[in-house]
C-alpha positions as CSV (number, residue, x, y, z in Angstrom):
1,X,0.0,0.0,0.0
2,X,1.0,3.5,-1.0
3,X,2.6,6.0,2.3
4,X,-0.2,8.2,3.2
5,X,0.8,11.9,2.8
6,X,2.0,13.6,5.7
7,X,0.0,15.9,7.0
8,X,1.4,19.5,7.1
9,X,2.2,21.8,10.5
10,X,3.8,25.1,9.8
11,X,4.1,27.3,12.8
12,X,5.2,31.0,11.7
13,X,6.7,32.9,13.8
14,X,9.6,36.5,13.3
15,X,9.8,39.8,14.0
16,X,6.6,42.6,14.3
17,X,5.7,43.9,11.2
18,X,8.0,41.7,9.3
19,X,4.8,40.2,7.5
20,X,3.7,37.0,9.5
21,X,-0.3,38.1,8.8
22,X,0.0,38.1,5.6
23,X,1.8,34.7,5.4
24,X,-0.5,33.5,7.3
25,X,-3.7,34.2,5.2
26,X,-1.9,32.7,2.3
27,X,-1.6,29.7,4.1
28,X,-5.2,30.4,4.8
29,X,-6.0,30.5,1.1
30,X,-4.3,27.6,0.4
31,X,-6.7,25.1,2.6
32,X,-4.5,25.5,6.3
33,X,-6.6,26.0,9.3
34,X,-5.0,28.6,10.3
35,X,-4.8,30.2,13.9
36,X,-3.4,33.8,15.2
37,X,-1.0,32.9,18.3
38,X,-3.0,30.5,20.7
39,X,-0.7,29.3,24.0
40,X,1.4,26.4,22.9
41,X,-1.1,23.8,24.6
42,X,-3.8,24.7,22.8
43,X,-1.6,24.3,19.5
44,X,-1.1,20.8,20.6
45,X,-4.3,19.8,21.7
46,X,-5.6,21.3,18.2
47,X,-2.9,19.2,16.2
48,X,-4.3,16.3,17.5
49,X,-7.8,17.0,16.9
50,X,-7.6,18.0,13.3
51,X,-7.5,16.4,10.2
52,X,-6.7,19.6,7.7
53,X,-3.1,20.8,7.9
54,X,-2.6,23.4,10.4
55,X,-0.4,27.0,10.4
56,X,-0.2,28.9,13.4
57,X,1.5,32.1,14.2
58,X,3.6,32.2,17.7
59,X,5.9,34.8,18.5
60,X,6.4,37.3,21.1
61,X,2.8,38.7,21.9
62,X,2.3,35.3,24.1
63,X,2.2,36.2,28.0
64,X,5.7,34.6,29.2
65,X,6.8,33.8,25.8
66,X,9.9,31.2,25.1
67,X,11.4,30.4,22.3
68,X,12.7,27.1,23.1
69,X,9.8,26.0,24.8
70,X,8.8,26.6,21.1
71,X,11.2,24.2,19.4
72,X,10.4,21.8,22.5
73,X,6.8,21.7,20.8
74,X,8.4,21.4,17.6
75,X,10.7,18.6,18.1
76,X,7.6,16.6,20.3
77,X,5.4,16.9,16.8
78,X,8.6,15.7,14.4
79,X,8.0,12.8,16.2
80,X,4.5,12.0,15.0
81,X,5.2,10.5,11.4
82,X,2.1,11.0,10.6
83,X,3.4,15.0,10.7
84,X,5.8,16.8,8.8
85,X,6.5,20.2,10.4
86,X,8.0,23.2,9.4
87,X,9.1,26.7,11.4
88,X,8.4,29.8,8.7
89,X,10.8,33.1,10.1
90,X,9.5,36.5,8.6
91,X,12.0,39.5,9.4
92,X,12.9,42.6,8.0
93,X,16.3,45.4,8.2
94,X,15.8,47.3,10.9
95,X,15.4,50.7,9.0
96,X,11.7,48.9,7.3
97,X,10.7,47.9,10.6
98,X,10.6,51.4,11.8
99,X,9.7,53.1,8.6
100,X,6.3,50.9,8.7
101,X,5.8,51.4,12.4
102,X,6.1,55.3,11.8
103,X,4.0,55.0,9.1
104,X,1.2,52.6,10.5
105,X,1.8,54.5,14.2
106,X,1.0,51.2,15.6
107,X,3.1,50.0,19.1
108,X,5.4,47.6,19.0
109,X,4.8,43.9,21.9
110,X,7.7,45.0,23.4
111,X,7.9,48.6,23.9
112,X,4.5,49.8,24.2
113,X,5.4,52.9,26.0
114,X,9.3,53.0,24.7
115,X,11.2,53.3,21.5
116,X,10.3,51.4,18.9
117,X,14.0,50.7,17.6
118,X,14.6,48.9,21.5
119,X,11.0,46.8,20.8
120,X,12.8,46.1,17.2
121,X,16.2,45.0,18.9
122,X,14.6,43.4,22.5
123,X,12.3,41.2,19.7
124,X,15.0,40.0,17.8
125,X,17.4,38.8,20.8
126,X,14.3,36.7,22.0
127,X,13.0,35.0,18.7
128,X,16.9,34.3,17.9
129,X,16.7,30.3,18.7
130,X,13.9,30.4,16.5
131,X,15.5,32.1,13.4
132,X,18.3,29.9,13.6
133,X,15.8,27.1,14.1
134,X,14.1,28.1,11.2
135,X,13.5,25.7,7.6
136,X,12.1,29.0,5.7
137,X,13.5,32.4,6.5
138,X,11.8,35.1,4.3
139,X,13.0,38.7,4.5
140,X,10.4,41.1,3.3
141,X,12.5,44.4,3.3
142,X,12.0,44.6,-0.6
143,X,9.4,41.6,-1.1
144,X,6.7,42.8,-3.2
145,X,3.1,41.4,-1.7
146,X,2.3,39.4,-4.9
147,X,5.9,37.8,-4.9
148,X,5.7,36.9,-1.1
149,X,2.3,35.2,-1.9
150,X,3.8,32.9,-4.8
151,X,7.1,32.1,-2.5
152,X,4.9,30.5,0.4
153,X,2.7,29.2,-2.7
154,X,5.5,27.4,-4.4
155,X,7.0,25.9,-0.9
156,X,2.9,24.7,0.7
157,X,0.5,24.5,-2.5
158,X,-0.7,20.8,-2.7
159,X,1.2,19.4,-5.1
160,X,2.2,16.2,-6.5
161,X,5.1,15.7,-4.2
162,X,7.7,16.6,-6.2
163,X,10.1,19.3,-5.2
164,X,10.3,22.9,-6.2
165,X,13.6,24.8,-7.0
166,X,15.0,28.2,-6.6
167,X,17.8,28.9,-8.8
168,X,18.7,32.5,-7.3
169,X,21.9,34.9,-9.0
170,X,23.1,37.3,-6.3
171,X,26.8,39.4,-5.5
172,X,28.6,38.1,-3.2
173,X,29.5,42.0,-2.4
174,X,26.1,42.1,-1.0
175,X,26.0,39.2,1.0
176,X,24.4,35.5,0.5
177,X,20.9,34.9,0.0
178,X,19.7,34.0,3.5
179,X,16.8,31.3,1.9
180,X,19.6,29.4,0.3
181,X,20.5,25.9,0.6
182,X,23.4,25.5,-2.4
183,X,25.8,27.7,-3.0
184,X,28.2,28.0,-6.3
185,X,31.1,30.5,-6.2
186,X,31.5,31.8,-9.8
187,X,34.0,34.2,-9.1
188,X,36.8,32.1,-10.4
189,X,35.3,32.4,-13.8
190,X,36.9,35.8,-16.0
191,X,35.0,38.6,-15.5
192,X,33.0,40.3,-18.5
193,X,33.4,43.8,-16.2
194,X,36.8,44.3,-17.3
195,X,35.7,44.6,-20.6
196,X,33.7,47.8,-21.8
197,X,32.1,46.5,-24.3
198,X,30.3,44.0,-22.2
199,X,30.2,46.3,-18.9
200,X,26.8,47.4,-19.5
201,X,25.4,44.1,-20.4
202,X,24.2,41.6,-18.2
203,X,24.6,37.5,-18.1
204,X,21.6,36.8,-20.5
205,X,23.3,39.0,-23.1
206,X,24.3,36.6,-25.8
207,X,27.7,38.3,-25.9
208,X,28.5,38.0,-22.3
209,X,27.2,34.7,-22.3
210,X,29.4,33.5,-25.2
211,X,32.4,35.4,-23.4
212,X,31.7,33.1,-20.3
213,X,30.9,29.9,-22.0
214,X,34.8,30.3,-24.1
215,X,36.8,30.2,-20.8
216,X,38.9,27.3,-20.9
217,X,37.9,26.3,-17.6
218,X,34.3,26.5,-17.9
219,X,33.0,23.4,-19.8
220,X,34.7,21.4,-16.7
221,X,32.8,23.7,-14.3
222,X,29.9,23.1,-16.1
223,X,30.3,19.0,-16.1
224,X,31.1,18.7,-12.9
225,X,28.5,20.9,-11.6
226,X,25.4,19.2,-13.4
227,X,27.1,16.1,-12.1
228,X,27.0,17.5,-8.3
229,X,23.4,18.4,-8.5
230,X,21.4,16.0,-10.9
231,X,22.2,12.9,-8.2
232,X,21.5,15.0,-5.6
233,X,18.2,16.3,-6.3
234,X,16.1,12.9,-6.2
235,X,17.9,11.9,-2.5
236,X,16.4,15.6,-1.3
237,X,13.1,14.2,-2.6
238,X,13.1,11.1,-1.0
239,X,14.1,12.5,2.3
240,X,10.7,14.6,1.6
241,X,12.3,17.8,1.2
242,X,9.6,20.2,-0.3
243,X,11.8,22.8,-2.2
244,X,15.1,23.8,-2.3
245,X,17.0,27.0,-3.4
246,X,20.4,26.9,-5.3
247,X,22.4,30.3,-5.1
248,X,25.2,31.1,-7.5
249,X,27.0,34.5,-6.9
250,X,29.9,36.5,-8.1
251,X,31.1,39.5,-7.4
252,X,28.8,41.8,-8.8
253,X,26.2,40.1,-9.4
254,X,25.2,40.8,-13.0
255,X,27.4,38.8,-15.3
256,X,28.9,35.5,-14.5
257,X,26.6,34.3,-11.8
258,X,23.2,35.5,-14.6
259,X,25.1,33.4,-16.9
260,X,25.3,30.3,-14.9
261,X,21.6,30.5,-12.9
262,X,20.0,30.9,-16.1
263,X,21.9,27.8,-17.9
264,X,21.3,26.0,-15.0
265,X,17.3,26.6,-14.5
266,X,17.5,25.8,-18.3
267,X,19.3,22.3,-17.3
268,X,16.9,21.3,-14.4
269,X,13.5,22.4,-16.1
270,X,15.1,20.2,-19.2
271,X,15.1,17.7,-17.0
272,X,11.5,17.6,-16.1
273,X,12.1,19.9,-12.5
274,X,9.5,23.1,-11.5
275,X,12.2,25.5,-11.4
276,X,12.0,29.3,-10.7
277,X,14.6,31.5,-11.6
278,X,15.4,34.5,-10.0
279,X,18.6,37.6,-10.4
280,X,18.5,39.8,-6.8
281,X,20.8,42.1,-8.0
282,X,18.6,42.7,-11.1
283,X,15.3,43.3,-9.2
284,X,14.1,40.0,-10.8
285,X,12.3,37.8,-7.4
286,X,12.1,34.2,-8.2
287,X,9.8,33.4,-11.3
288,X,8.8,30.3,-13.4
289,X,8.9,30.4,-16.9
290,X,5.1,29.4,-16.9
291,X,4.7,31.9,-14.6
292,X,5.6,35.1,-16.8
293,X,3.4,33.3,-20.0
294,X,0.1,33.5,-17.9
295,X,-0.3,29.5,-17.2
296,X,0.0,27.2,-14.4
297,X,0.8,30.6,-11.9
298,X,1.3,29.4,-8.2
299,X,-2.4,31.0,-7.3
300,X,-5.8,31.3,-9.3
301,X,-7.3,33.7,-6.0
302,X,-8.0,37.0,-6.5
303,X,-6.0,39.5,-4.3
304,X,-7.2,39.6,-0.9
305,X,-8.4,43.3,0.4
306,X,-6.5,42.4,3.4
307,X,-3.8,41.1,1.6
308,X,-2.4,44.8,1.3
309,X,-0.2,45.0,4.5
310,X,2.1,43.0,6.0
311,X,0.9,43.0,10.0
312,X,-0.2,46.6,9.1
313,X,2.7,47.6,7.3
314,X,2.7,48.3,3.4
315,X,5.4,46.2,1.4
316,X,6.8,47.3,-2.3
317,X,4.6,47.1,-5.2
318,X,6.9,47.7,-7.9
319,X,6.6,44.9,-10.0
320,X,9.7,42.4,-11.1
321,X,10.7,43.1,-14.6
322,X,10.6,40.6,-17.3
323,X,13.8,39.0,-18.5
324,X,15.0,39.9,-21.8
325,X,15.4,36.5,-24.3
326,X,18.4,37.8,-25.2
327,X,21.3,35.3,-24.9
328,X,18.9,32.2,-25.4
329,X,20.7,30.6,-28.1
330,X,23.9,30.7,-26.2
331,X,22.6,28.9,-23.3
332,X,20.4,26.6,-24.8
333,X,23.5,25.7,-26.9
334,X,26.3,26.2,-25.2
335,X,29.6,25.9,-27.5
C-alpha cells in the first residue's frame, strides 16, 4: 500500500511587522486552518484533533513567551510521522521595521510605551533560537506582496510531491541569500566587467554569455557541476524535502553568476524539474517560466483586500521586470 501523505504543520513565527499576517492568510488561502498565536497547549491539543493541515503564528505577543519552549513543541510533533512540520521566520532590516511602524503608528509587543527601535532590537534577541531554528526564512525588506504570496505558494500549495527549486543569482559584495541551501562561487570564472564593451550588459546577453561559455575552464565547471546536483536532487526528494534554493554568486552580481543561474534553470526544467529563476541584484524575485506566459501561476485567487499590508505595514509594489530573451541561443546551446 502506497505511504499516506503527511500531513502539514507550519508554525510562523519572526519579528513585528515583518509580515507574518500576511503569510498566514496565504496559508489560509491555500486550505490550512489557520490560527493567530494561541498558547502552545492549545496548538497541541488542536494538532491532534484535526485532520486539515494546520499553520499557526507564535511569537512574542504570548504572555511569558519562550522560544525554546517553542522548538520543544516542535521537536515533540517531528515525532509524530504522521506530521511533517516546518518553522516559517518572517523579518525585516531594521530601517523597514521602523519606517512601517512610523507609518502605520501602531506600538510595538515589546515597547509599548518606549522606542520602537529597543522593541525592534529586545524582539529579535528573543525569537533568535527560533531564526536559527528556522526551515524558511523570508525577508520582506524589498518583497513585493504578490511575490511573497507565490514564494509560500511554491513551498505549501498541494502538489504532486515533487520538489520545487529556486535557482537565485546574487553578488557576493552584497551578501548571500539568507533562503539558500546550495551555494556555487563563480568568481573564479573571468570577469566580463573588465571589458567595456560587455560592462553594461548583463549575463543573458548573448555576448556575455558567449564570453563566459569560451573560458577554458568552464565546460569542466559546467560538467562537474550538473554532475554534483542531478544525483542530488532525487535523494532531497526522497528524504521529503519540499523545495530547495540553489544560489550562485559572483562578485557583482550581473554577469557571471546570470550566466550560470540561467543555464542551470534551463538544465533542471530540461530535466522535467519546476524551477523558478530569480537575479537579486537585477530586481528579478524568483519566477517560473510558466509563470511570466500567464499559465500554471502558483495562485488562481484573486487579491485579498487584506492582503495589502504585512501585520499593518505596506510592502513594495513595484513589480519584477521581465527577463529579456536575449542570450537564449547561447545557453540553450552552449559551445
Amino acid at each position: 500500500m502506497p505511504t499516506p501523505p503527511r500531513r502539514e504543520i507550519v508554525l510562523v513565527t519572526g519579528l513585528s511587522g515583518a509580515g507574518k499576517a500576511s503569510i498566514l492568510r496565504v496559508l489560509e488561502d491555500l486550505g490550512f486552518e489557520t490560527v493567530d498565536n494561541p498558547p502552545l497547549q492549545v496548538l497541541e491539543a488542536l494538532v491532534g484533533d484535526q485532520e486539515r493541515p494546520i499553520a499557526a503564528c507564535v511569537d512574542s505577543r504570548t504572555r511569558g513567551f519562550d522560544a525554546e519552549a517553542v522548538l520543544t513543541l516542535i521537536e515533540r510533533l517531528r515525532l509524530r510521522p504522521e506530521l511533517l512540520v516546518s518553522l516559517i521566520f518572517a523579518t525585516a532590516e531594521e530601517e523597514v521595521l521602523l519606517r512601517r511602524y512610523t507609518e502605520t503608528r501602531r506600538r510595538h509587543p515589546l515597547a509599548p510605551s518606549g522606542q520602537v527601535a529597543e522593541g525592534v532590537a529586545r524582539e529579535a534577541a528573543l525569537l533568535a533560537p527560533l531564526r536559527e531554528a528556522a526551515d524558511m526564512l523570508i525577508d520582506t525588506s524589498g518583497l513585493p506582496l504578490p511575490d511573497l504570496r507565490q514564494r509560500i505558494e511554491r513551498r505549501y500549495r498541494p502538489g504532486d510531491g515533487t520538489m520545487s527549486l529556486t535557482v537565485l543569482s546574487f553578488s557576493y559584495a552584497k551578501g548571500l541569500p539568507r533562503e539558500s541551501d546550495l551555494v556555487f562561487d563563480l568568481r573564479f570564472l573571468r570577469n566580463p566587467h573588465y571589458v567595456p564593451a560587455l560592462r553594461p550588459m548583463t549575463g543573458r546577453d548573448a555576448p556575455v554569455a558567449a564570453y563566459i561559455a569560451a573560458d577554458p575552464d568552464f565546460p569542466a565547471f559546467w560538467e562537474r557541476l550538473t554532475g554534483f546536483v542531478d544525483p542530488l536532487l532525487p535523494r532531497f526528494v526522497a528524504e521529503g524535502k519540499k523545495y530547495m534554493t540553489i544560489a550562485m554568486g559572483c562578485t557583482g552580481g550581473k554577469h557571471r553568476s546570470v550566466l550560470a543561474a540561467e543555464r542551470l534553470a534551463a538544465h533542471l526544467t530540461a530535466r522535467g524539474w519546476r524551477v523558478a529563476l530569480g537575479h537579486r541584484e537585477l530586481g528579478q524575485q524568483p519566477r517560473s517560466p510558466l509563470d511570466e506566459q500567464g499559465q500554471d501561476a502558483p495562485s488562481r485567487l484573486p487579491p485579498r483586500p487584506d492582503m495589502m499590508q504585512p501585520d499593518g505595514d505596506h510592502h513594495a509594489s513595484t513589480a519584477s521586470p521581465t527577463p529579456r530573451q536575449k542570450g537564449l541561443e547561447a545557453l540553450t546551446n552552449p559551445p
